[in-house]
C-alpha positions in Angstrom: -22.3 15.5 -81.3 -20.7 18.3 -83.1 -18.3 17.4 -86.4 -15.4 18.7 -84.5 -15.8 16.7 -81.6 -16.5 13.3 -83.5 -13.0 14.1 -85.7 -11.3 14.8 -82.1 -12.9 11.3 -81.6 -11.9 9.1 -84.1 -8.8 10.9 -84.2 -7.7 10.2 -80.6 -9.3 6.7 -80.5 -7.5 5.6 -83.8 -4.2 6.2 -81.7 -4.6 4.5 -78.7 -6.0 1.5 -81.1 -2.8 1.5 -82.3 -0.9 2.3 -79.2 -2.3 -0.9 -77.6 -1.7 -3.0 -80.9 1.9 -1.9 -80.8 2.3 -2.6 -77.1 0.8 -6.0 -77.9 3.1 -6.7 -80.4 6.0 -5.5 -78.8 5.1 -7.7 -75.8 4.5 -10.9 -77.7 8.4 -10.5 -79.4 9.7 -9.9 -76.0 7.5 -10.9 -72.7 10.6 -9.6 -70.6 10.7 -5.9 -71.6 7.9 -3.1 -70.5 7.1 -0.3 -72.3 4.9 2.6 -70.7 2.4 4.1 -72.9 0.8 7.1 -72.0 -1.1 9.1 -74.0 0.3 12.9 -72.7 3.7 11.8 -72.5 6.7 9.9 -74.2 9.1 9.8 -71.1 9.5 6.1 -70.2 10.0 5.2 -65.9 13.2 3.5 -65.2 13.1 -0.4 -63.7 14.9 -0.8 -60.2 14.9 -4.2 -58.5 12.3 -2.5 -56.2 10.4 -1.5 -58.8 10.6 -4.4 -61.7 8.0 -3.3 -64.0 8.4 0.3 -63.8 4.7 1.5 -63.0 5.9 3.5 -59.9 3.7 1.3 -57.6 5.8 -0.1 -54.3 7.1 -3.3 -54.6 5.4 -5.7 -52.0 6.2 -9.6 -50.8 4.9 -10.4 -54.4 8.6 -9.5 -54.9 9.6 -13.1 -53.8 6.9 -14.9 -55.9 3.2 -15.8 -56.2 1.7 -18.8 -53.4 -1.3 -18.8 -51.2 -1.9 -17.0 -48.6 0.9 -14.6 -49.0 0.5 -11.7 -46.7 0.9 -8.5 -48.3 3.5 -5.9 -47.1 5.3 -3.1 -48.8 9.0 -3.1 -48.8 11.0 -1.5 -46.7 13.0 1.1 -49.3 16.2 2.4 -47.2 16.3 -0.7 -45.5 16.4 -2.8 -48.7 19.4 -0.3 -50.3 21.2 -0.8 -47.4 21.0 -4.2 -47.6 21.3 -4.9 -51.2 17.6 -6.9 -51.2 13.9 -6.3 -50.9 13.0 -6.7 -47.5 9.2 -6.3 -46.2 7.6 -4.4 -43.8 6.7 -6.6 -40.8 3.6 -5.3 -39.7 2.4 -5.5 -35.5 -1.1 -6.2 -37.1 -0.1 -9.4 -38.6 1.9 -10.8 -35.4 -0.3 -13.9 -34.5 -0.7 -15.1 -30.4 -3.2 -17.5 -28.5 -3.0 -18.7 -24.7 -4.4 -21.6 -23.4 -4.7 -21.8 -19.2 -5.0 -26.3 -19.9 -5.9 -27.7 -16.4 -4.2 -25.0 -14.3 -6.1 -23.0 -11.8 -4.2 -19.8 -12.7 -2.5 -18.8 -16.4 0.8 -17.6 -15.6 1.6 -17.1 -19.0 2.4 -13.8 -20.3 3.0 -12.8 -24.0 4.1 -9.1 -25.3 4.7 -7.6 -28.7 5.3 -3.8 -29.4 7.5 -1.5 -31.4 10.4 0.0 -29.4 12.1 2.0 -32.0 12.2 3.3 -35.5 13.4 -0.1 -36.9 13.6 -2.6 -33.7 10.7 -5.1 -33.1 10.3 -6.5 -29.7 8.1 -10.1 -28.9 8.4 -12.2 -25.6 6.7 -14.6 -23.7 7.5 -15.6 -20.4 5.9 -18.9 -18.3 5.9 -18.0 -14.4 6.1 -20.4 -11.7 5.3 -19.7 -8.1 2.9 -17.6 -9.0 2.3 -15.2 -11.9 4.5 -12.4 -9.9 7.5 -12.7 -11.9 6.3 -13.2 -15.7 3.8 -10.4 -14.6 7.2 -8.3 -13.7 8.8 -8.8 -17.3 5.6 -8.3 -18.8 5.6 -4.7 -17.3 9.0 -3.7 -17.6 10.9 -5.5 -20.3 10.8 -3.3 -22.5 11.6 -0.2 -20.7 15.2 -1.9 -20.2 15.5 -2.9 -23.5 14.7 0.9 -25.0 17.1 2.1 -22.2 19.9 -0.1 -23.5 19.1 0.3 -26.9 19.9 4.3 -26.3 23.2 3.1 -25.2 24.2 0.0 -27.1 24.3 -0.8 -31.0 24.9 -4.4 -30.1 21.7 -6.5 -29.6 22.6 -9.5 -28.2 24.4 -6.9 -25.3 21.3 -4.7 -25.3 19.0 -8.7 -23.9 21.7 -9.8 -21.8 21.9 -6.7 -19.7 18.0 -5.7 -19.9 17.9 -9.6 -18.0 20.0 -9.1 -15.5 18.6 -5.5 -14.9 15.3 -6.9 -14.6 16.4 -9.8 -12.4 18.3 -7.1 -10.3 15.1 -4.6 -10.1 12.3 -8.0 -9.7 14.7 -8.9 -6.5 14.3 -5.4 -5.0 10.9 -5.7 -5.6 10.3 -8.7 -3.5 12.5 -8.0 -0.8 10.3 -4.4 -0.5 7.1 -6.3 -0.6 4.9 -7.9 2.2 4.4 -10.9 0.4 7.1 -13.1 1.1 5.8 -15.8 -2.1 7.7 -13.6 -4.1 10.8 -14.7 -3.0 9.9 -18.0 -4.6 8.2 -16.8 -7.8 10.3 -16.9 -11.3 9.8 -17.0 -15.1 11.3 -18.1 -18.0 11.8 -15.2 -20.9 12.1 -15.8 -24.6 13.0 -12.5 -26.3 13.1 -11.1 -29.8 14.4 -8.1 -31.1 13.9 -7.8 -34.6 15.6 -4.5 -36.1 15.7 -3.0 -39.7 13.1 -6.2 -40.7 16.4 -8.4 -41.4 18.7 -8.8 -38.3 16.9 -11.2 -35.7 18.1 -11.8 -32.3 16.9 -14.2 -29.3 17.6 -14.2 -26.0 16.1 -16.9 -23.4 16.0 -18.3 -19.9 14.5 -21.6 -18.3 12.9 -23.4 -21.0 9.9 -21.4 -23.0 11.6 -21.9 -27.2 11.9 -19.7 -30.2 11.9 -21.3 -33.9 12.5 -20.3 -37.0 10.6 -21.5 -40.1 13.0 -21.9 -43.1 12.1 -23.1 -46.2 9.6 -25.6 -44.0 11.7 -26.8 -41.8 12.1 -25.8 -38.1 15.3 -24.1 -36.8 15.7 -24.1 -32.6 16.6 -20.7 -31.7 17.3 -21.8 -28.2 18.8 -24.6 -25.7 16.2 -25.3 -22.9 17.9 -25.1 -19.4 17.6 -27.7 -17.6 19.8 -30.1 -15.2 19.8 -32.5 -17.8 22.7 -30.2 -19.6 26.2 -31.2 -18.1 27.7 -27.5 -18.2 24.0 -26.0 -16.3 24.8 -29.2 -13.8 28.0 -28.6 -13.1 27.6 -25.0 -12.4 24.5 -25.5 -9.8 27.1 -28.3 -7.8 29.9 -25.9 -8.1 27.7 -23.1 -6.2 26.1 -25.3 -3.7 23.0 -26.7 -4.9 21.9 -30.0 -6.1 19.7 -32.1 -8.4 16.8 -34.4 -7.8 14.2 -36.4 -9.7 10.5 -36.2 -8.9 8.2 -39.2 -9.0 8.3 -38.9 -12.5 11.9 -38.7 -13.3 12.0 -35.1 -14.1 15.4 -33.3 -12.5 14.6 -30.2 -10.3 17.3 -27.8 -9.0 17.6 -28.8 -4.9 14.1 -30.8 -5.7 12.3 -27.4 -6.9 13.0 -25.8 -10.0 12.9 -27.6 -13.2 15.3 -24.9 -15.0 18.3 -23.4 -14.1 18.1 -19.9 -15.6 15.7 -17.8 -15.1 14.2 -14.6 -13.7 13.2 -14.5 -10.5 13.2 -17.9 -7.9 15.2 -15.3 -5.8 16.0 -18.4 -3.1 18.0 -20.5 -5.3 20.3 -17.6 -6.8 23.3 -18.5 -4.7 22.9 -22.1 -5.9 23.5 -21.5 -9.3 20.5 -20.5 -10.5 21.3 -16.8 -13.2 19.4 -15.4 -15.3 21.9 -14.6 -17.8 20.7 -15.2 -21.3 22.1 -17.3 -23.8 21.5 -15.3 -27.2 21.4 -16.6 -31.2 21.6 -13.7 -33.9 20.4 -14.6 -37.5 20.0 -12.9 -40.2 16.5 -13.5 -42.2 16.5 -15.0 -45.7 12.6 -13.7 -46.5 12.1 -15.3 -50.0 12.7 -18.8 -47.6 12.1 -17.9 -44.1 8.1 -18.2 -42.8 8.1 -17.2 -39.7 9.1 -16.7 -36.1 7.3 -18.4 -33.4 8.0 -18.2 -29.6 5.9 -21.0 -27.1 5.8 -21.8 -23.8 6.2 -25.3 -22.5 2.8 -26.5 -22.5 3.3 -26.4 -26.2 6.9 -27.5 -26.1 6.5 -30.4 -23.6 3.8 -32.1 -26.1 4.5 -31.0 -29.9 8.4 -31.0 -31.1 9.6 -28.1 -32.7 8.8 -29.7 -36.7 5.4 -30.0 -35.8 4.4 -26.9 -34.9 6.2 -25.6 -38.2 4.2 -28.2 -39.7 0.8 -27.2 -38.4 1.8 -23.3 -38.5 2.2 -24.0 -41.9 -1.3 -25.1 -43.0 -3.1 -21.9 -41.3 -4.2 -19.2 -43.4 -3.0 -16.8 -41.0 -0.9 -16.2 -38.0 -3.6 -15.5 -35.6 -5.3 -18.8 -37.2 -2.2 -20.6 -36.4 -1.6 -19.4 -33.1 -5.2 -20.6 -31.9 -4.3 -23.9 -33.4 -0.5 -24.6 -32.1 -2.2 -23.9 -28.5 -5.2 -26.1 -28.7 -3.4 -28.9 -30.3 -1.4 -29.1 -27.0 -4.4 -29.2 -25.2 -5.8 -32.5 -27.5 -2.4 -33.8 -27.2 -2.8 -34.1 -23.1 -1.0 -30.8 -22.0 -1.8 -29.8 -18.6 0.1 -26.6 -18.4 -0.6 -23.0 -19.7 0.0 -22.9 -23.5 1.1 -19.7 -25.1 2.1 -19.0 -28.8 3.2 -15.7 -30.3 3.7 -15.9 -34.2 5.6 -13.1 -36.8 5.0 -13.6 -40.1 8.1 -13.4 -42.6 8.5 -13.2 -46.4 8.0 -16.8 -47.2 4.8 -17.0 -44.7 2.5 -19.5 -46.9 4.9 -20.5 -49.2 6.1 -24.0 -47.8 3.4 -26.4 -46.8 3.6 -30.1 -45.7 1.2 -32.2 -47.3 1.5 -34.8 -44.8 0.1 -33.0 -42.0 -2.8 -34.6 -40.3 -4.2 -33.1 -37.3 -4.5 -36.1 -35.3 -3.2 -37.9 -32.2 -1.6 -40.5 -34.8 2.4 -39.6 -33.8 5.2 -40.6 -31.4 5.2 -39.2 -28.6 8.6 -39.8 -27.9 9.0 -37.8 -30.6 7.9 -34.6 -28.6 8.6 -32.5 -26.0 11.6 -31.2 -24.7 14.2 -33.4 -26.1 13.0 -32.7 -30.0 
């Protein structure tokens, strides 16, 4: 090594010793203020609440605190200026979903997921009856009405309730084109979420499949199943004609059929009451407490109440993990029917856990199904 280059050496090393003793220093008097050192340059970055420490790297859900099994998401800049907080990216590749066909010969669930714009999320699932015909229906063309509407309409909850009656309208010339005359009697439920700029969330539903939200651990309903048990979806199918009647096992059925009164499709009971107008719920997310978003059909719903399967969500290391075991808990809890879970991970996913949770058959089970 030549003289000048060992000066050049011990020159250049002597100052970044001292750099990083002075950045130690300075840190120890102050653990809240960052200083940048750089060797080539003096200019120190500016702090943002996007970018706390300054280093110029993207903020991430890290943003709302350290916990296991955080998924990790950059943060939506515009979005989060707009809004005036960090709000994450929620990535398609994360979205967690499991069927189960139970005892049935035929799964006539159908689940969907799928980006429809720039900044609007779209998940469903749908639980046919009569045959797959009408879930299969939605599952095709759902989201054509919805990007249609969306062209037109700001207003989410207006963009779902039309893009259900459109799709009723179009499934009913459908089956009155076809040969086979089953499809007069096929329907679905349809639990739908639009999810736009990562923040505003908004459901819409018919029949009886359920949306939750998972805040701060505990389970909000989204939805109102329709059934005859409500008084206002009773008195509308007497006002139009029909009539309720209990099965052998005390269940109420629309003219002794259907065991909903909204829905899309069951094209012979739409003069007795039977609509599949939506009834909608907007909320805005809260990701540094909100976990997630999880939609089911009844075979989940019928078996595990709505805290459970925030509880059990909550203990998987991942959505897709979770989805696999919301659906085959139904099963070892005695369901019969299709089971069908689709789960979107928030902020908060993996930050709320209940330490109680057993996976056993050890719990009421008048503590399930469609009443909790």
């Amino acid at each position: 090594m030549s003289t000048a280059a060992l000066i050049n050496l011990v020159r250049y090393g002597g100052y970044q010793v001292r750099g990083r003793a002075l950045l130690t220093s300075r840190l120890l008097q102050d653990d809240k203020r960052w200083t940048a050192v750089c060797q080539s340059s003096t200019t120190e970055r500016r702090a943002s609440r996007f970018d706390p420490d300054g280093s110029g790297r993207p903020a991430t859900w890290d943003t709302f605190g350290i916990w296991d099994n955080r998924i990790d998401e950059p943060i939506l800049l515009p979005t989060s200026i707009k809004y005036g907080k960090p709000i994450p990216k929620i990535s398609l590749a994360n979205v967690g979903c499991a069927t189960q066909i139970g005892k049935r010969k035929e799964n006539e669930d159908r689940f969907d997921y799928a980006q429809l714009t720039d900044d609007v999320l779209y998940f469903a699932v749908y639980d046919g009856h009569g045959g797959a015909a009408a879930a299969d229906f939605c599952d095709k063309y759902m989201e054509k009405y919805i990007q249609e509407f969306l062209a037109q309409e700001k207003n989410l909850e207006t963009v779902l309730t039309k893009a259900f009656l459109e799709i009723d309208k179009a499934f009913a010339r459908h089956a009155h084109l076809s040969v086979d005359a089953t499809l007069l009697n096929a329907g679905t439920t349809a639990t739908v979420a639009l999810l736009r700029d990562g923040i505003e969330l908004v459901v819409a539903s018919v029949g009886d499949s359920r949306a939750l939200l998972c805040r701060k651990g505990k389970a909000i309903k989204l939805t109102i199943d329709h059934t005859p048990e409500r008084k206002d979806e009773k008195e509308r199918i007497k006002t139009c004609g029909g009539f309720i009647a209990w099965n052998s096992l005390g269940q109420p059925h629309v003219n002794g059929r259907l065991a909903m009164t909204r829905s899309i499709g069951d094209l012979d009971l739409k003069n007795n009451g039977v609509i599949a107008e939506p009834e909608t719920k907007r909320v805005q997310l809260h990701h540094g407490s909100d976990g997630f978003l999880v939609l089911t059909t009844d075979g989940i719903n019928f078996m595990v109440n709505s805290q459970e399967i925030c509880d059990f969500i909550s203990q998987c290391h991942d959505p897709t993990e979770a989805a696999h075991v919301v659906t085959e808990q139904a099963i070892q809890y005695g369901t019969e029917d299709n089971s069908t879970a689709v789960i979107v991970p928030f902020g908060a996913w993996g930050k709320y856990k209940n330490s109680e949770v057993s996976f056993s058959f050890s719990r009421s089970f008048a503590s399930s199904g469609r009443w909790a």
